[in-house]
C-alpha positions as a Python dict, from the first residue, in 0.01 Angstrom:
ca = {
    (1, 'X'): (0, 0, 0),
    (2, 'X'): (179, -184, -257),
    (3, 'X'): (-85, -497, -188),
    (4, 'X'): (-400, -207, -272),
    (5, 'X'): (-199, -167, -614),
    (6, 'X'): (-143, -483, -714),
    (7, 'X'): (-532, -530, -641),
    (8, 'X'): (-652, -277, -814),
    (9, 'X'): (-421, -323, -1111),
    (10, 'X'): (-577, -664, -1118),
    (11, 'X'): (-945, -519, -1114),
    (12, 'X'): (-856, -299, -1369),
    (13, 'X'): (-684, -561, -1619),
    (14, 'X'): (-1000, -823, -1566),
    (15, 'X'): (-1279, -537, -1614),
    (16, 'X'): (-1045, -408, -1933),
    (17, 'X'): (-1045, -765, -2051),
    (18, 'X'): (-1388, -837, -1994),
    (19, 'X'): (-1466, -533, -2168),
    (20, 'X'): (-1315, -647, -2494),
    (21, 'X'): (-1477, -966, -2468),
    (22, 'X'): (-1801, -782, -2462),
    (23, 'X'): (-1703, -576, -2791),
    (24, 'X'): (-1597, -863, -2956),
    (25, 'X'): (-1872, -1091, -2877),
    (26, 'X'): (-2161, -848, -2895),
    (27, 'X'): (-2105, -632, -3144),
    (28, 'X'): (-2109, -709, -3530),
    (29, 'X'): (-1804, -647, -3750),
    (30, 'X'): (-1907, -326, -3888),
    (31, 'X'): (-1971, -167, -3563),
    (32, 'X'): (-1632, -251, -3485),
    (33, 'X'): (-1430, -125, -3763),
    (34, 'X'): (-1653, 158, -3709),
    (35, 'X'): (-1511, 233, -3388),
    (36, 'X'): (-1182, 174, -3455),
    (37, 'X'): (-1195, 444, -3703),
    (38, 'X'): (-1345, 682, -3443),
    (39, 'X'): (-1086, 561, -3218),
    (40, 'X'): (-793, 663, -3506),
    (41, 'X'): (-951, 962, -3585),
    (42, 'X'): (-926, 1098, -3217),
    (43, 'X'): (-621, 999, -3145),
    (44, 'X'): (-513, 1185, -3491),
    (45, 'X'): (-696, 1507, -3356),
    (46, 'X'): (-549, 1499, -3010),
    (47, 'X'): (-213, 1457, -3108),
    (48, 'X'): (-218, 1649, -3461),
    (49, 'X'): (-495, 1894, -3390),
    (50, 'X'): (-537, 1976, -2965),
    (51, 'X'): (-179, 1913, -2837),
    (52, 'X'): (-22, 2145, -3106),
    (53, 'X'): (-276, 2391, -3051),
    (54, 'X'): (-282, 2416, -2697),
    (55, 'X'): (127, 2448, -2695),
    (56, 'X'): (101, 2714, -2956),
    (57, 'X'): (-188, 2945, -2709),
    (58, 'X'): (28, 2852, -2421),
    (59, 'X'): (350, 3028, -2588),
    (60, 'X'): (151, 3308, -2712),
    (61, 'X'): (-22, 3370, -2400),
    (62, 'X'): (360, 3362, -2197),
    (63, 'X'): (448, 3589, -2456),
    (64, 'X'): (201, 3866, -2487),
    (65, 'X'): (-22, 3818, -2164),
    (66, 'X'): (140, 3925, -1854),
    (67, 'X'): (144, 3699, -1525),
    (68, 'X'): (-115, 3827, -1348),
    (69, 'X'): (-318, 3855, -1643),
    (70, 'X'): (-231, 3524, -1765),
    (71, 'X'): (-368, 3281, -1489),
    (72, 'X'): (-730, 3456, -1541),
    (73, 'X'): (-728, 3380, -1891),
    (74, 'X'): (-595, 3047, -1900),
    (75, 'X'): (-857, 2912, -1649),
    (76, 'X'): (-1120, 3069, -1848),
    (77, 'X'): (-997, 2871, -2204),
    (78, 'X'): (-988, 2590, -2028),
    (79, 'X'): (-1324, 2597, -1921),
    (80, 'X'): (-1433, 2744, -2255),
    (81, 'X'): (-1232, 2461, -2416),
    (82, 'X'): (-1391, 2159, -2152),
    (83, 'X'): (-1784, 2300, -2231),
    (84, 'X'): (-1682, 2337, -2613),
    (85, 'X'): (-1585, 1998, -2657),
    (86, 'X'): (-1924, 1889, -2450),
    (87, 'X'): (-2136, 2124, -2711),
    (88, 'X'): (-2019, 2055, -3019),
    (89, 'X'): (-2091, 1709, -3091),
    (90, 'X'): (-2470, 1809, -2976),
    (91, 'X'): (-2442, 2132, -3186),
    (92, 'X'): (-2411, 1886, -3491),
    (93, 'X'): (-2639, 1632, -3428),
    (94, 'X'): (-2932, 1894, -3331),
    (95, 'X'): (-3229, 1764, -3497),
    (96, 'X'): (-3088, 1437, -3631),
    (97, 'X'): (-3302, 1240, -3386),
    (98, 'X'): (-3702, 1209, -3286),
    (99, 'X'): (-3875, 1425, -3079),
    (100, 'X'): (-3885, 1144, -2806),
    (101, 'X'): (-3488, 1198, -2747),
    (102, 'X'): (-3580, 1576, -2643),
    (103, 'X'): (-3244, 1622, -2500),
    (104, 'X'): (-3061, 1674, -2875),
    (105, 'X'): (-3377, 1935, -2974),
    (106, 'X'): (-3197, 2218, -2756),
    (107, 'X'): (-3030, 2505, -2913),
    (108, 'X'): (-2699, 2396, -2818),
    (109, 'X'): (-2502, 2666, -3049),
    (110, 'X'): (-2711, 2945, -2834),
    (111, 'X'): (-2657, 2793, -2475),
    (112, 'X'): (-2244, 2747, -2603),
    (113, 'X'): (-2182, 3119, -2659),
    (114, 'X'): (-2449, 3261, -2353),
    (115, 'X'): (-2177, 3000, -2179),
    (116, 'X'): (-1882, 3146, -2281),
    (117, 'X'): (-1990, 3457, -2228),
    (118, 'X'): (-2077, 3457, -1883),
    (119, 'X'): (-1707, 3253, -1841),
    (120, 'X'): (-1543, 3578, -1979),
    (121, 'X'): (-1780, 3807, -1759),
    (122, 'X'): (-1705, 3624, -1424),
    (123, 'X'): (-1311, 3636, -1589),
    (124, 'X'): (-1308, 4019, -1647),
    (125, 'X'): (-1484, 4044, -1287),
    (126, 'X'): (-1246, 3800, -1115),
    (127, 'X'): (-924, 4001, -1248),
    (128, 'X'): (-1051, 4358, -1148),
    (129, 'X'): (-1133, 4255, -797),
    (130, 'X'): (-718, 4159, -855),
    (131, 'X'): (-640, 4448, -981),
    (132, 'X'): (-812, 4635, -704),
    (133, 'X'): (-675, 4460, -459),
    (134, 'X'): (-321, 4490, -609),
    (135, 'X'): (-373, 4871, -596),
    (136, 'X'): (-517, 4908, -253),
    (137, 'X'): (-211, 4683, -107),
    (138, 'X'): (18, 4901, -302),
    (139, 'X'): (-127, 5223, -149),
    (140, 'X'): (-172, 5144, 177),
    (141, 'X'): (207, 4979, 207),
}
């Protein structure tokens, strides 16, 4: 196993490196500092915007949710939070490009909250069939 690592470690450093080479020899200057900044910029927001953020809901849902509650709800931002980050880069750029690129014509600010919607409907759902089933082992115990 330890030979499978050292291969693929080696795959993974020559594709890396030959991925540089590409930026670096393909793409002019500006395009490059251009993603660098994009590069800063989301590193900034994960570690000063989503990390803190996600702690903070995570103590306040330990805090005020209870357990059985809690594992309903947490699977459900999650997938909110996944399908938001998809959406809202399209949500912006809706109607910046041709007609030809039909795919950023959508109404992607509609489709986001018919989305999370039916996330918090299969949610509510999900957790009463627990609760139910909570009950009816009580009872019959």
């Amino acid at each position: 196993m330890k030979a499978w690592r050292i291969i693929l470690a080696a795959a993974g450093i020559a594709l890396g490196a030959f991925g540089v080479f590409r930026l670096f020899s393909e793409l002019p200057t500006y395009s490059l500092l251009i993603l660098g900044v994009w590069l800063a910029a989301a590193l900034v927001i994960q570690d000063a915007i989503l990390a803190p953020s996600v702690v903070g809901v995570g103590w306040l849902l330990r805090r005020y949710v209870p357990d059985r509650m809690r594992r309903y709800l947490q699977i459900a931002l999650i997938m909110i939070a996944l399908i938001t980050v998809i959406a809202v880069p399209m949500i912006f750029l809706r109607g910046s490009q041709p007609a030809v690129k039909a795919l950023l014509l959508r109404n992607y600010g509609s489709n986001l909250i018919l989305i999370i919607g039916i996330i918090a409907a299969v949610t509510l759902i999900l957790y009463a069939v627990r609760v139910l089933r909570d009950r009816t082992a009580d009872l019959s115990a």
